[in-house]
C-alpha angles and dihedrals in degrees: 000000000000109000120201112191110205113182133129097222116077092202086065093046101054101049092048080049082063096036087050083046086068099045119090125248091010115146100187091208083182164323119242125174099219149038095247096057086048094051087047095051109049096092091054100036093033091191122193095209127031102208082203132177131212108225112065136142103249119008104014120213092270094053085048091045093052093055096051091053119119090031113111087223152059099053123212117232102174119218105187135145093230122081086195096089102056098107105043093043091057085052084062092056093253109176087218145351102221122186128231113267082058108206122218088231096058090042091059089041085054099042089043091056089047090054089046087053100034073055101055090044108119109245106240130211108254110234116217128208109213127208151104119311107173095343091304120108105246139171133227128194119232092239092066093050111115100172142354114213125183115219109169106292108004143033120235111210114203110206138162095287098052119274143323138194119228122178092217114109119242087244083059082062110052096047090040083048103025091162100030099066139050119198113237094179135339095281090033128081126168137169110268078233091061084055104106099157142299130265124204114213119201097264085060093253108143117213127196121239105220134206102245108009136064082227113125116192121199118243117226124234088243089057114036108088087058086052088048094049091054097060103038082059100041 
């Protein structure tokens, strides 16, 4: 099981580090300080379980929590000081609600519920994406896709390992895809999951803040309270 720690205070991430060190078939892939790094590496790190806590500067482990509602992984085990936010962290699907000091014993008990559930998860189909990619035929999952932007004839999808052009339309896309992609504008298209937040520059354009690139795509008029939406729900 691939284990992500996301707490602002070294001190605590360090001793769940150790205490992960005890528990059986746990990979610690890293150790981040805020909601916003965590968000921004999960393509990358693509972990299976978020060890979170509550209290951060910036996005805080509910908010993190909301955004990641509706993805199979990662999981969210919360590790916080307060008893206050149970309940509404269960009503976020936490695995778990774990208190500082975190025991080894209720770490194994937590980490054992999030296997139990990674286990019953249905296995879906992966859906590919084909086109050109330096003159060779290649494929990209769905899953590495950052954006998908139209330029005349082709669109040009930008993922994890660089570009490629497809001669699908973006319209295509979105019927073949109704739930994978959001439109930013009427030549843009991203995953809801790349949709980090949105930034307003002093001309009133709106740009996107995506998950793996420094691109940042304007949002139409037209578009932008679905965009909104999206982010106020997670």
């Amino acid at each position: 099981m691939r284990v992500l720690v996301v707490d602002d205070e070294p001190l605590a991430r360090a001793r769940l580090a150790a205490l992960l060190g005890d528990c059986d078939d746990i990979e610690v892939i890293g150790s981040l300080g805020d909601g916003d790094a965590a968000l921004a590496s999960l393509s990358d790190l693509r972990p299976d379980v978020l060890l979170l806590d509550i209290n951060m500067p910036g996005i805080d482990g509910t908010t993190v929590a909301q955004r990641l509602s509706g993805r199979p992984r990662p999981l969210v085990i919360f590790c916080t000081a307060y008893e206050a936010h149970a309940l509404k962290a269960f009503d976020l699907g936490a695995v778990d609600y774990l208190l500082k000091p975190v025991r080894l014993d209720r770490l194994r008990e937590a980490l054992q519920r999030a296997q139990r559930r990674l286990n019953d998860m249905p296995r879906e189909p992966v859906a590919y994406l084909h086109g050109r990619m330096r003159g060779e035929q290649v494929r990209i999952s769905l899953e590495e896709v950052i954006s998908l932007v139209a330029d005349e004839k082709y669109v040009t999808v930008q993922h994890r390992r660089g570009e490629l052009l497809i001669e699908e339309s973006l319209r295509q896309l979105e019927e073949t895809h109704p739930d994978q992609f959001i439109r930013l504008h009427r030549n843009c298209l991203v995953p809801p999951a790349r949709l980090l937040g949105i930034r307003t520059l002093a001309d009133g354009r709106v740009l996107a803040r995506l998950d793996g690139t420094d691109l940042a795509p304007e949002i139409s008029r037209r578009n932008l309270p679905t965009v909104r939406k999206l982010l106020r729900l997670g």
